[in-house]
C-alpha positions in Angstrom: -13.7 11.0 -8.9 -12.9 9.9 -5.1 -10.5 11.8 -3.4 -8.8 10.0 -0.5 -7.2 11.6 2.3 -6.0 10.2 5.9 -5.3 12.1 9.0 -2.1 10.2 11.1 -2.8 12.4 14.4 -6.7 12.2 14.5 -6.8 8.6 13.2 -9.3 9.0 10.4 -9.9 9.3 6.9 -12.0 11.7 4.7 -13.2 10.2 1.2 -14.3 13.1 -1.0 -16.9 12.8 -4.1 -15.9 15.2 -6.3 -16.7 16.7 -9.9 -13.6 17.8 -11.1 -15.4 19.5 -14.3 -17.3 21.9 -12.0 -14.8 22.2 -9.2 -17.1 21.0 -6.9 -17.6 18.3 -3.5 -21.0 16.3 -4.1 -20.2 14.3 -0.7 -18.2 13.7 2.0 -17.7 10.9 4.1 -15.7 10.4 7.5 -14.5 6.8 8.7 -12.6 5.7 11.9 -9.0 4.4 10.9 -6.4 4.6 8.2 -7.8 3.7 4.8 -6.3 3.2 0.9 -9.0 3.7 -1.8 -8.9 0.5 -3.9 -8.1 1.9 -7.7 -10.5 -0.9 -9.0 -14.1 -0.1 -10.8 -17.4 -2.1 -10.2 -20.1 -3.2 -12.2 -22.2 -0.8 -9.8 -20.0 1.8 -9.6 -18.8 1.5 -6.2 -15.8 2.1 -4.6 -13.6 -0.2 -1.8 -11.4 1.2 0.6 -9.1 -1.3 2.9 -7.7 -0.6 6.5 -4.0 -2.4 6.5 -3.8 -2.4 10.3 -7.0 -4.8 10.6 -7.1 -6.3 7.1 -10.2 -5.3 7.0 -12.4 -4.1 3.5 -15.5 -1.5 2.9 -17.2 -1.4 0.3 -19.0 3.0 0.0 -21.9 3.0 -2.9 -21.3 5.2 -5.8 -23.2 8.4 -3.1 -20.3 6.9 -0.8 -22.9 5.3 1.2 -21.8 1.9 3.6 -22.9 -0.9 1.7 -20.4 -3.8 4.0 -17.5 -4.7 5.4 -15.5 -8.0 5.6 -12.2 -9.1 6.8 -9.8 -10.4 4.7 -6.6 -12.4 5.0 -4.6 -9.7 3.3 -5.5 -6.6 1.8 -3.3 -6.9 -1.6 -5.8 -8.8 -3.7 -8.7 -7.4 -6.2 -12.6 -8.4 -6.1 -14.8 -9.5 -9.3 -16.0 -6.9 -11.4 -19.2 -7.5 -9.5 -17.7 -7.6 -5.9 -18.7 -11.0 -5.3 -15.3 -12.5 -5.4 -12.0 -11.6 -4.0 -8.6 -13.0 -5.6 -5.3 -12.8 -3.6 -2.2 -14.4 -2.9 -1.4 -17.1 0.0 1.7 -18.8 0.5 2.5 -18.6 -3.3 -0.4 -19.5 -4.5 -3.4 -17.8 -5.9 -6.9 -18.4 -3.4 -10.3 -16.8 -4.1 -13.0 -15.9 -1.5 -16.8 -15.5 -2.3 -18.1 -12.5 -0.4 -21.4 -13.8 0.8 -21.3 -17.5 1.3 -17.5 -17.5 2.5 -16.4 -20.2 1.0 -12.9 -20.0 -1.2 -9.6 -22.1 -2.2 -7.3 -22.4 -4.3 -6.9 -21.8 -7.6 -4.9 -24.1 -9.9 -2.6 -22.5 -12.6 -1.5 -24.8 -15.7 2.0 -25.4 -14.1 3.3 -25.5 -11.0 4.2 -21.5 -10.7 4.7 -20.4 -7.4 2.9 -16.3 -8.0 5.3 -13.5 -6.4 2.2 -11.0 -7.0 -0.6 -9.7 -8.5 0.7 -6.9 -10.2 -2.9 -5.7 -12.1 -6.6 -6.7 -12.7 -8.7 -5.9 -15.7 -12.1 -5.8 -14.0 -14.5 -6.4 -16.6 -12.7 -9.5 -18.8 -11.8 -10.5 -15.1 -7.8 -10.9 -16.2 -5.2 -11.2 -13.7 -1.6 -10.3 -14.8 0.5 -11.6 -12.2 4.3 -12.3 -11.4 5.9 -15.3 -10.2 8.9 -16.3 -8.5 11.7 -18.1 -11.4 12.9 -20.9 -9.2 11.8 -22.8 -5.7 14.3 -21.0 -4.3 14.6 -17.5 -5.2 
């Protein structure tokens, strides 16, 4: 388990590695910023953490280890089981990015639903369950 906690005054964040059966801290990491811990898993067993203020992601191995960093357009999406894609919402509609080459677009849905959010993500079948808006106008 990862245990996630930010400091306002100093400006940083402490991510914890913990076994919660012994009651013990396996490791400790310190990062520069404000960061949430992504509740996703990975097929590695890795862990994402997202700065809001930058829109900027990291990606910590499963030792909490930097393995990357990327900006993104907004930090409300969720990545591929295997981190190589990242699904979010822009301007109604639902866009993927690929991690390493940087291409992306657009993804077409069967009708013309304009997509309020993504409310969950079942990593391994790679479901999205997402909400959309009822009318063009509300």
């Amino acid at each position: 388990m990862v245990i996630n906690c930010a400091d306002y005054d100093k400006g940083i964040t402490t991510l914890q590695l913990v076994d919660a059966l012994d009651d013990a801290v396996l490791e400790e990491v310190t990062v520069d910023g404000i960061w949430d811990l992504k509740e996703q898993t990975f097929s590695d067993g890795r862990f994402a953490i997202c700065n809001r203020e930058t829109n900027e992601w990291k990606f910590l191995s499963s030792s909490l280890k930097d393995i990357g960093a990327w900006d993104a357009e907004n930090v409300d999406g969720y990545f591929s089981y295997d981190a190589s894609t990242y699904y979010y919402i822009k301007d109604d509609e639902l866009c993927w990015k690929n991690l390493k080459s940087g291409e992306g677009g657009k993804l077409s849905t069967p009708l013309d639903l304009r997509i309020s959010s993504i409310t969950s993500y079942e990593a391994e079948s790679g479901k999205l369950l997402m909400q959309f808006l009822l009318s063009p106008y509300s």
